[in-house]
C-alpha positions as CSV (number, residue, x, y, z in Angstrom):
1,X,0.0,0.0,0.0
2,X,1.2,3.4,-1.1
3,X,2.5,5.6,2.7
4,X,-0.9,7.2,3.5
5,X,1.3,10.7,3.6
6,X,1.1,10.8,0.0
7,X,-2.8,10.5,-0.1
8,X,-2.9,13.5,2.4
9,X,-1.0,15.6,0.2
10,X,-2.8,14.7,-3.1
11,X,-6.0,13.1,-2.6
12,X,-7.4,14.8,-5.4
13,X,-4.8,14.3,-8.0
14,X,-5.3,12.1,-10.8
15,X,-3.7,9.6,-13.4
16,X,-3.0,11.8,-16.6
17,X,-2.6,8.6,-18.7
18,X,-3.1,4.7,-18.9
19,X,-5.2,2.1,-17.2
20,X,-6.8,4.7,-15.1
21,X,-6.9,7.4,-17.1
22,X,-8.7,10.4,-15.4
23,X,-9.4,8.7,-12.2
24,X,-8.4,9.7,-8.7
25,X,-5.3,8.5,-7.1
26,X,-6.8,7.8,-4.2
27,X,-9.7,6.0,-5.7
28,X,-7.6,3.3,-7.7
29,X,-5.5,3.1,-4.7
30,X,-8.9,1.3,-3.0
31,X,-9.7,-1.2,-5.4
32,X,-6.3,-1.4,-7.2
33,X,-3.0,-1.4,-5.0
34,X,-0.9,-3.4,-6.8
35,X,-1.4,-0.4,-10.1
36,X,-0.2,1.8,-7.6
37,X,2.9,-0.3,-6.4
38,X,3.6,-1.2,-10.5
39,X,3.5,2.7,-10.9
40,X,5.4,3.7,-8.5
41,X,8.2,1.1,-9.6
42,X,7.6,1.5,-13.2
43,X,6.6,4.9,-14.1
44,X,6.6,7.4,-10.7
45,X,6.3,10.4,-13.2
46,X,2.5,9.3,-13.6
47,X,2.3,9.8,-9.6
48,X,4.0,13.7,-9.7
49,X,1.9,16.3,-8.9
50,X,1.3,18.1,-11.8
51,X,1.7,21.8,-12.4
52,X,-0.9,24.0,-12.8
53,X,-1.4,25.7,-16.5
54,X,-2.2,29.9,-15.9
55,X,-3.0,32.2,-18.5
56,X,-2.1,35.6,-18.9
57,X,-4.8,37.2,-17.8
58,X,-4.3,35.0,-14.1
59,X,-0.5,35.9,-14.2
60,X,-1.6,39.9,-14.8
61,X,-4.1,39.3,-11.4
62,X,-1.4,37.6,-9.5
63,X,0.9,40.1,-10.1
64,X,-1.0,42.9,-9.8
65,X,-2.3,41.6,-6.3
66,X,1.1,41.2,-4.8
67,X,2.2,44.7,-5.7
68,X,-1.1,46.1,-4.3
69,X,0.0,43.9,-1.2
70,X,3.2,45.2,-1.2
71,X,1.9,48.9,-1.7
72,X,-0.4,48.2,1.7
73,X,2.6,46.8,3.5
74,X,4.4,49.4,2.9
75,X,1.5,52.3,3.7
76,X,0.9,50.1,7.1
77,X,4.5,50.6,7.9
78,X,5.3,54.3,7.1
79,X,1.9,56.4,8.3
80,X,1.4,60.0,7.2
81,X,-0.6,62.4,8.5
82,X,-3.8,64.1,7.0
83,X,-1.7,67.2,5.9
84,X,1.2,65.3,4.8
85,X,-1.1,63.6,2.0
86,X,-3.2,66.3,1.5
87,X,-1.1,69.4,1.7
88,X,-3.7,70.8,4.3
């Protein structure tokens, strides 16, 4: 049987080719150990988590969210007063 620690990490991943083709790890690991035991000896690259695909749009968001987390970081650190921003 596969080490449970791998089944906490990626319960939901699944096998991108073969016998199981599009099925949960975890679920063929129920019914099917031994696949799991011949994959893991045979061809561990089918049991890698895979990484995920982003578009641009997604990689615009991400990095426009970090620098507007980095922008509020920074404005939490270094407060100025009313007059400072407003020339008051």
């Amino acid at each position: 049987m596969v080490t449970a620690f791998f089944f906490r990490i990626f319960p939901y991943m699944r096998f991108p080719r073969g016998k199981y083709k599009g099925r949960l790890i975890s679920e063929v690991e129920r019914y099917d150990p031994g696949y799991i035991r011949w994959c893991k000896e045979n061809t561990p690259w089918m049991l890698n988590q895979p990484k995920p695909q982003t578009n641009t749009a997604e990689q615009e968001f991400v990095s426009d969210y970090k620098e507007q987390q980095k922008l509020t970081e920074y404005l939490r650190n270094n407060p100025i007063t009313w007059e400072e921003a407003f020339g008051d």
